[in-house]
N, C-alpha and C positions, 0 to 999 in steps of 0.2 A: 186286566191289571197284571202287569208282568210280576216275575218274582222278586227282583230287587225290589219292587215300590210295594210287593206285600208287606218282605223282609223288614223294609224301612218303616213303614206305617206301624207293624207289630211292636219294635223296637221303640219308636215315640208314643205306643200306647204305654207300652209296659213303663217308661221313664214318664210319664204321665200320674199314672196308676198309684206308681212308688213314691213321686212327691207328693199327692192326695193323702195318701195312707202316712207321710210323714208328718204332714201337717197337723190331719185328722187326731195322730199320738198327739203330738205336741197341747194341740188345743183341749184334747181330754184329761190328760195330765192336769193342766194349770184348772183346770173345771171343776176337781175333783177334791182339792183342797182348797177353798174361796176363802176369801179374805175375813169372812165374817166367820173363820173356826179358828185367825192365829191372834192371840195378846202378843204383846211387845216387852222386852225390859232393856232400859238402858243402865248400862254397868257402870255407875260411876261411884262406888263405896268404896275405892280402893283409899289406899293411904296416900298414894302420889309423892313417895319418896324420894323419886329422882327431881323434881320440883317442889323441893323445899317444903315438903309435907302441903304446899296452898293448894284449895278445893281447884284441882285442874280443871276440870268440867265448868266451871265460872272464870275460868281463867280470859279476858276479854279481845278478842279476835274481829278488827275493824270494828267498834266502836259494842259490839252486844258479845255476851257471856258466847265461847265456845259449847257449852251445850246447846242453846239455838241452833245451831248448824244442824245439830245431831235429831235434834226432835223435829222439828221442820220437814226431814228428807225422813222420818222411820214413822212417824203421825200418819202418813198419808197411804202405809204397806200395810197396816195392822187394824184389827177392828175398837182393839184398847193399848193401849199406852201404860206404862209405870217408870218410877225410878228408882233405881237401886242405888239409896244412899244410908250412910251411916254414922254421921256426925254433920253439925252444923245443918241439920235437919229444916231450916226456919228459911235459910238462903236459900232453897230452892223449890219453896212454896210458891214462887214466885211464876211459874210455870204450870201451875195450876193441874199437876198432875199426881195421881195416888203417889204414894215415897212409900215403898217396901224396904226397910230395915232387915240385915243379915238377921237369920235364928237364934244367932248367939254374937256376944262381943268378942268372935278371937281373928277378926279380919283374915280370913282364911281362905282367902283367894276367889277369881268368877264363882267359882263353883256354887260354893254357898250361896252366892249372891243370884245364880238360875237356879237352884233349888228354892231359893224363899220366894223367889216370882215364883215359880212352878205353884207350890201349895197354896200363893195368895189368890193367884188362877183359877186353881182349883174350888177355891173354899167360899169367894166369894158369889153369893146368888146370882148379884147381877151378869156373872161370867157366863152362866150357862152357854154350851153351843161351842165355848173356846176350846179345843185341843189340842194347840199347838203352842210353842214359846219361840218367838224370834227374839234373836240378841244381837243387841248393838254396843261398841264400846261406845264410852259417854266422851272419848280422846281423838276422835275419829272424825273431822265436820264432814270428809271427802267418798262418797260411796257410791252405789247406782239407785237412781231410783224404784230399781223394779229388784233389789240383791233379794230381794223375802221370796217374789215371783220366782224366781232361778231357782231358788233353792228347793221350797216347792214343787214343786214341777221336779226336780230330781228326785227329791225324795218319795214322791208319789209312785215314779216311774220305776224306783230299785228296789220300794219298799220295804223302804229302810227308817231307822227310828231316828235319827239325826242325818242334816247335812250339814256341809260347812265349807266355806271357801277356800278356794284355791287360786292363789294371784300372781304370775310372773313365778312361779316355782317356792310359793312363800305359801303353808296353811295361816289363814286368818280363824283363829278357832272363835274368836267371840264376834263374829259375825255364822250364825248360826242357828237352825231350826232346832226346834225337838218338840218330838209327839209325849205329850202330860204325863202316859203310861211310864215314865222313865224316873218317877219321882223317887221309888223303891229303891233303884239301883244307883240311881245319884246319890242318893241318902248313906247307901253302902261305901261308897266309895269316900265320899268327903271322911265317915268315920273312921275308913282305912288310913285319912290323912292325903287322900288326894285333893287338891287344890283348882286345880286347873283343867279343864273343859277339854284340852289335846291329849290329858294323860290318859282319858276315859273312853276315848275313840275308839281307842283297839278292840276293845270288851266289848263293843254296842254294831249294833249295824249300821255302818255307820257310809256316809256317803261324800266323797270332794266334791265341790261343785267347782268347776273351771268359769271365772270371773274372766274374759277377755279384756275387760273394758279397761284402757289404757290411758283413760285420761289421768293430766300430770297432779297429782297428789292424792289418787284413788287408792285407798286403805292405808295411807300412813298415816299411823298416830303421832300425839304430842307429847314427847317426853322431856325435853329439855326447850328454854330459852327459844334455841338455835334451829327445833323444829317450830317454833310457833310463830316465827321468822317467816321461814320456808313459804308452810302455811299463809300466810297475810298476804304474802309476794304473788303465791298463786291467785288467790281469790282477787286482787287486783287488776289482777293483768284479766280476767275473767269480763 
């Protein structure tokens, strides 16, 4: 065997070797945090202000409630499911899933609304085993099906106490892990008057996960009319 065909042979072991061993991460990463240690919350207890105070999340998107979209595609990443509502409680019994109500009535942003999953996580028996909180906005039908898997898998690999999406140069904060342990310092923070989930980032260890996924209305919410429009137009053409 001459020395170029050693050179060459060593060369495509070692590129061999190096995607095995990239794989081999990847696959132990996602192994390590299983599906059966994250609960779910979807965030729909806001006020929906920019839409005329009406429960957004029932707001009706080809022919069923835009929450459907959102439980359908987040039921199937999680081992439990909840909803984060806070009025009109009765409407979306209909969906047959726990309804976690904020700690207090002063609509005080996501935050509140991941902390009261957090402790309801926590506190309830049949949770045992769950360490994790994935969050989904309840405005959102358009996401990936594996966004829990991603984030996961990073956060494993940085060892970090949150992750959270990164999309087209846009943080998605309320698409978003977090490990249970963080119930203490969320609890600090909302009393500081923090409200929102990106203001809390800096303080935490916290991780972007890079979302690629490009398809046309992936992470845009529903805030007016004119997105719910948008919205209808894609899912048709679908």
């Amino acid at each position: 065997m001459g020395p170029r065909l050693v050179k060459s042979t060593s060369n495509f072991i070692i590129r061999v070797s190096r995607a095995i061993f990239s794989v081999f991460n990847s696959l132990l990463a996602l192994t390590m945090i299983s599906k059966s240690e994250i609960g779910g919350v979807i965030l729909a207890g806001g006020k929906a202000s920019r839409m005329d105070f009406r429960d957004k999340a029932l707001v009706p998107l080809h022919g069923k409630p835009l929450l459907d979209y959102v439980v359908s595609k987040a039921a199937a990443q999680v081992k439990k499911l909840v909803l984060s509502v806070n009025h009109n409680i009765e409407r979306y019994q209909v969906f047959e899933l726990p309804i976690v109500s904020d700690r207090d009535a002063s609509y005080a942003g996501p935050l509140l609304g991941i902390l009261s999953a957090m402790h309801w996580f926590r506190n309830a028996q049949a949770n045992k085993g769950i360490h994790y909180l994935a969050c989904f906005p309840g405005d959102v039908p358009e996401f990936p099906h594996d966004v829990v898997g991603q984030l996961a898998q990073e956060l494993n690999k940085q060892s970090a106490a949150v992750a959270y999406v990164y999309h087209r140069d846009q943080i998605q904060p309320l698409f978003s892990l977090w490990h249970l342990d963080l119930i203490e310092q969320i609890e600090a923070a909302v009393a500081a008057g923090l409200y929102g989930p990106k203001l809390l980032f800096g303080s935490l260890k916290a991780v972007a996960v890079n979302c690629d996924d490009n398809s046309p209305g992936t992470f845009c919410n529903i805030n007016s009319a004119e997105d719910l429009n948008a919205a209808a137009a894609l899912i048709a053409r679908k």
